[in-house]
C-alpha positions as CSV (number, residue, x, y, z in Angstrom):
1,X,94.6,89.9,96.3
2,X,94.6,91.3,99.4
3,X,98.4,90.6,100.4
4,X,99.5,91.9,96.9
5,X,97.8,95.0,97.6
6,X,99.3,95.6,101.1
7,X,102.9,94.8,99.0
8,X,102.2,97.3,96.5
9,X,101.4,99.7,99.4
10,X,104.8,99.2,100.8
11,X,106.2,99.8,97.7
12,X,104.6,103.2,96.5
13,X,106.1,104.2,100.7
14,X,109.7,102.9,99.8
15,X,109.5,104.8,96.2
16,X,108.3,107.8,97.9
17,X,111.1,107.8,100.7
18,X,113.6,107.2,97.6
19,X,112.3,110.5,96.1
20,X,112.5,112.7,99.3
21,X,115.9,112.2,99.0
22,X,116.8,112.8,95.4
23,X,117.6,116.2,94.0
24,X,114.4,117.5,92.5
25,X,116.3,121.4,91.7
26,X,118.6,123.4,91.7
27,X,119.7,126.5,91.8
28,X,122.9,129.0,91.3
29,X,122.5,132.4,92.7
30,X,125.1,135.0,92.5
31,X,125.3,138.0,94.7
32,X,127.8,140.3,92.3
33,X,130.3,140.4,95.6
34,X,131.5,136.4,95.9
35,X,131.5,133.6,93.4
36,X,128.1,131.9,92.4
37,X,126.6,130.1,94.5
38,X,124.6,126.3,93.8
39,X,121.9,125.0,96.1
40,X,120.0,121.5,95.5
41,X,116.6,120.7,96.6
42,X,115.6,117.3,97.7
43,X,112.4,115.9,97.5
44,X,111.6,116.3,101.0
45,X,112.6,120.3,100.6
46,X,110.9,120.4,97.7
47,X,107.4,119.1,98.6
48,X,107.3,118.5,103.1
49,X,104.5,115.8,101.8
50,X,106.2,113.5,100.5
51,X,107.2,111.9,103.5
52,X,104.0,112.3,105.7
53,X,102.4,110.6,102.7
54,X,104.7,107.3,102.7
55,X,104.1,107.0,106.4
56,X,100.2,107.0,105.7
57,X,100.7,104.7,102.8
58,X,102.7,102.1,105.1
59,X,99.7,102.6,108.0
60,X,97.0,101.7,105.3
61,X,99.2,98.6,104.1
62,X,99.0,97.8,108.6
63,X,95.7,98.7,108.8
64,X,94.6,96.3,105.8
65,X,95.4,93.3,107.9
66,X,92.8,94.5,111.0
67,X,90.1,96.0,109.2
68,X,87.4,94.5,106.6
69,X,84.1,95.0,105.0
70,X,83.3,99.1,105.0
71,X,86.4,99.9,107.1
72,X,88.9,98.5,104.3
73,X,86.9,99.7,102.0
74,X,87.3,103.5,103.5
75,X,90.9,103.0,103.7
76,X,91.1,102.1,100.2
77,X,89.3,105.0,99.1
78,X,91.9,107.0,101.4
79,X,94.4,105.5,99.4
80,X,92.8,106.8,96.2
81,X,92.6,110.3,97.5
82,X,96.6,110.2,98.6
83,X,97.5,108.8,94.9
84,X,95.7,112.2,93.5
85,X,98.1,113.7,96.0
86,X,100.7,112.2,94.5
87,X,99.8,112.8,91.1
88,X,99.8,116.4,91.8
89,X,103.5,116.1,93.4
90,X,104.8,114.6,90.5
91,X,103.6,116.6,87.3
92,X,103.5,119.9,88.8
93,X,107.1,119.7,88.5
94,X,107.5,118.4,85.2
95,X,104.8,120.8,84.2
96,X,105.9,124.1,86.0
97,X,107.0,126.4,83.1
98,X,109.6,127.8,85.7
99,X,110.9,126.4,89.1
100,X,113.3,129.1,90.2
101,X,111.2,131.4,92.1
102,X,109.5,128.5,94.0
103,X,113.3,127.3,94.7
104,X,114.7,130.8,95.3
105,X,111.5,130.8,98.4
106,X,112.4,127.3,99.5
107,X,116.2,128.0,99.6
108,X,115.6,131.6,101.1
109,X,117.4,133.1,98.2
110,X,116.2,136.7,96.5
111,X,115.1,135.6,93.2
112,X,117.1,138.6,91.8
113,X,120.1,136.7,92.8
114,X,119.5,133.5,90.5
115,X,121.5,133.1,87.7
116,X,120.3,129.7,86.5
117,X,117.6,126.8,88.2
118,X,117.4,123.1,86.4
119,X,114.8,120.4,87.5
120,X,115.7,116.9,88.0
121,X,113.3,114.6,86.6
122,X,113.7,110.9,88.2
123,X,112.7,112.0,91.8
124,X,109.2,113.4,90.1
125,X,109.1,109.9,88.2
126,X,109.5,107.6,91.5
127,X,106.7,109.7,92.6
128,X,104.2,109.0,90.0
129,X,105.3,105.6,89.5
130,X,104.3,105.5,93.7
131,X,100.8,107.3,92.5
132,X,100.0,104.8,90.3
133,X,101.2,101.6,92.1
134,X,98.8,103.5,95.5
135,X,96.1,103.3,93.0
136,X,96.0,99.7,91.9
137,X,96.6,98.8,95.5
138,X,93.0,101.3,96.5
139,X,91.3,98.9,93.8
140,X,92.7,95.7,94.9
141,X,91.4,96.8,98.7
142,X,88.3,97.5,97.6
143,X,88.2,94.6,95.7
144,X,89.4,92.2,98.8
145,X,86.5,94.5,100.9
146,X,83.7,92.8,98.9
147,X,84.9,89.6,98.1
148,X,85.3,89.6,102.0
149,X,82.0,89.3,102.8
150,X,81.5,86.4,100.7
151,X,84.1,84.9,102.7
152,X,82.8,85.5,106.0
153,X,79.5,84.4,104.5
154,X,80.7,80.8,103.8
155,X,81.4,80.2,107.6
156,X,78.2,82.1,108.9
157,X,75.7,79.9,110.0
158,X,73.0,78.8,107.7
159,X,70.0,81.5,108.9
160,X,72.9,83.5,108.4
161,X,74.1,82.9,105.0
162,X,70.1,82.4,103.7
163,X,70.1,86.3,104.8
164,X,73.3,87.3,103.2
165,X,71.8,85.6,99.9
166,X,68.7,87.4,100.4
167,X,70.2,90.5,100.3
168,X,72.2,90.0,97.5
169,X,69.0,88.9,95.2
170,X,70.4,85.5,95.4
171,X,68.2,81.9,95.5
172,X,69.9,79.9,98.5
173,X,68.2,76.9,96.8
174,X,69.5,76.6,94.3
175,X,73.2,76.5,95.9
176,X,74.2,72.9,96.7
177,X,75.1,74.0,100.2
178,X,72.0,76.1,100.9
179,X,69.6,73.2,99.7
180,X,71.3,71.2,102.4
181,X,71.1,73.9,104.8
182,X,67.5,73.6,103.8
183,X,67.1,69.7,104.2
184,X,68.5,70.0,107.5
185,X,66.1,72.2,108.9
186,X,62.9,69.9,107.3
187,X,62.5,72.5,104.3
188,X,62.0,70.9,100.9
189,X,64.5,73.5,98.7
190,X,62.7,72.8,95.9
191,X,59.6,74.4,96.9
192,X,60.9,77.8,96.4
193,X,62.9,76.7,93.3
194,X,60.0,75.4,91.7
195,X,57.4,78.5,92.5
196,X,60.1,81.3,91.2
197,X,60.2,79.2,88.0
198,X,56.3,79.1,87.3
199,X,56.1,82.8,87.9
């Protein structure tokens, strides 16, 4: 689970370089003295995020093999905040009812000059299709983060695991390995068992 997560992590960072360097717009300006002029807009140009973003994405798939328990679990809720980042990269320009003056800024253009601007779609795609794999990765981390400390658990010692069970609302008894635990120690497991059942 874990692993797969870290992957999918990688690959929303990959997707997301892919878009930085795709053509999100363009624009033709035209002066009235020369001929018309075009100017593209990458994804990098476009939005400067999109790149910080893949390099924090590949740090959280790294960090995901150092950190457990409420650390991992922090980093996947990082994760989830950079996919609504993401999110928000993505629509706003499928949803922008008009990209030239942002491009006219961006390309340091008047926006008196601009004849004609036309949005490219994919580089907006790769980005949400990197949103959403970020996301199922956050859940898979979080996942691995609790299911961690059942792991640990199983190779604690046995005060230690009787606690862990404790916590959790859970009767050590009546697991084969804590009734040894139990025996080993000169308690009879059953005792417990047996008064939990005649309440």
């Amino acid at each position: 689970m874990m692993r797969v997560g870290q992957l999918l992590l990688v690959v929303s960072a990959l997707l997301l370089w892919v878009a930085s360097r795709m053509v999100w717009v363009s624009v033709t300006s035209f002066d009235g003295l020369g001929q018309p002029k075009s100017i593209t807009l990458t994804g990098a140009s476009w939005s400067n995020a999109l790149l910080p973003l893949a390099v924090l994405l590949l740090a959280a798939a790294v960090a995901g093999l150092a950190v457990r328990g409420w650390a991992l679990r922090a980093v996947a809720v990082l994760v989830a905040v950079v996919t609504l980042l993401l999110g928000y990269l993505g629509v706003s320009l499928i949803v922008m009812p008009d990209v030239g003056p942002r491009a006219a800024e961006l390309a340091q253009l008047p926006v008196a000059s601009l004849v004609a601007s036309d949005r490219h779609y994919v580089g907006a795609g790769l980005t949400v299709a990197a949103a959403v794999c970020a996301l199922v990765a956050a859940f898979l981390l979080m996942r691995s983060a609790g299911s961690g400390r059942q792991a640990t658990a199983k190779y604690a010692a046995p005060s230690v695991r009787r606690s862990i069970a404790r916590s959790e609302d859970a009767d050590p008894a009546l697991s084969e390995r804590g009734m040894w635990d139990a025996l080993d120690e000169g308690v009879d497991p059953t005792e417990r068992h047996i008064d939990t059942e005649g309440r």
